[in-house]
VMD Tcl script that draws the C-alpha trace (Angstrom):
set ca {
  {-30.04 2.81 9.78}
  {-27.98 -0.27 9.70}
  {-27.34 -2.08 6.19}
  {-27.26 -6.00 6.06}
  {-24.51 -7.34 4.09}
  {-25.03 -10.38 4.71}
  {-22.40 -13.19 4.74}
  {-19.47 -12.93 3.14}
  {-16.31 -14.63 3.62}
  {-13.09 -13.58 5.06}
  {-11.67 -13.17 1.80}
  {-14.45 -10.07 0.64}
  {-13.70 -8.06 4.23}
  {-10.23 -8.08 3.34}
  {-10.75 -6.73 0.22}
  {-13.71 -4.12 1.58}
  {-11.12 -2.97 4.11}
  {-8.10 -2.66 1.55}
  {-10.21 -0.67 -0.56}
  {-12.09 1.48 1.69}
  {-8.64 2.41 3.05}
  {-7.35 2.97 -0.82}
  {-10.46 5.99 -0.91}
  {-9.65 7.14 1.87}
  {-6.43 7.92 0.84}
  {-7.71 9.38 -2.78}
  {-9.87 11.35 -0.75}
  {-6.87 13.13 1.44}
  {-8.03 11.56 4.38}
  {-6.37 10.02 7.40}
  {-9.15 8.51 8.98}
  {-11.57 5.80 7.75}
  {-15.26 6.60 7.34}
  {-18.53 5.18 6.80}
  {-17.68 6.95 3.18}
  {-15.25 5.09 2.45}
  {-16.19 2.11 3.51}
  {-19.36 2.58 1.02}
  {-17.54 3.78 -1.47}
  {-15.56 0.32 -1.38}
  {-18.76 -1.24 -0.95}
  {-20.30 0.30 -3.97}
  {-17.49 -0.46 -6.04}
  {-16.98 -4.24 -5.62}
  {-20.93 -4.90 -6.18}
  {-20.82 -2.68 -9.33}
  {-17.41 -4.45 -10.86}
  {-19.51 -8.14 -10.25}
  {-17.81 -10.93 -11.49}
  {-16.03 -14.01 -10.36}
  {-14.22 -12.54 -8.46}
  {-16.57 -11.02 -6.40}
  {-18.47 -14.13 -6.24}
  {-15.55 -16.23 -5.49}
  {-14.75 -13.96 -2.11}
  {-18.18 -13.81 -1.52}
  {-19.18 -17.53 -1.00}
  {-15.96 -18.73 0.40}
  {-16.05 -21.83 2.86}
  {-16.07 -19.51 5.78}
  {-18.75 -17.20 6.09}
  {-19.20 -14.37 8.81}
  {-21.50 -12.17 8.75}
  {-21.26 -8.12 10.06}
  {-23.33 -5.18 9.84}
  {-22.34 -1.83 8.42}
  {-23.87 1.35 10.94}
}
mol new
graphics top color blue
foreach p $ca { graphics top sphere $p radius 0.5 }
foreach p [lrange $ca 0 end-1] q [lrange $ca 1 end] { graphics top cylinder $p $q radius 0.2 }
display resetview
């Protein structure tokens, strides 16, 4: 089932992909996965913030779909 995120700006995907490939690595991988990429997911909406708003609603948006 695919999960909407919605969109987000540039900015936030960065960050998704830096930290999904910082689990990755706590997890021993070498290889990103869905797992990781949720993981990275679930960590930036549960730490909130400005900051997370801020990379959220930049000036340009794309949207993408997580599978």
């Amino acid at each position: 089932m695919s999960k909407r995120i919605g969109k987000v700006s540039p900015a936030f995907i960065k960050e998704l992909d830096r930290r999904a490939a910082q689990a990755m690595l706590e997890r021993g991988g070498n290889e990103l996965g869905m797992e990781d990429f949720e993981r990275a997911l679930g960590d930036m909406v549960r730490s909130g913030g400005k900051l997370s708003a801020r990379l959220a609603v930049a000036e340009g948006v794309v949207g993408f779909v997580l599978d």
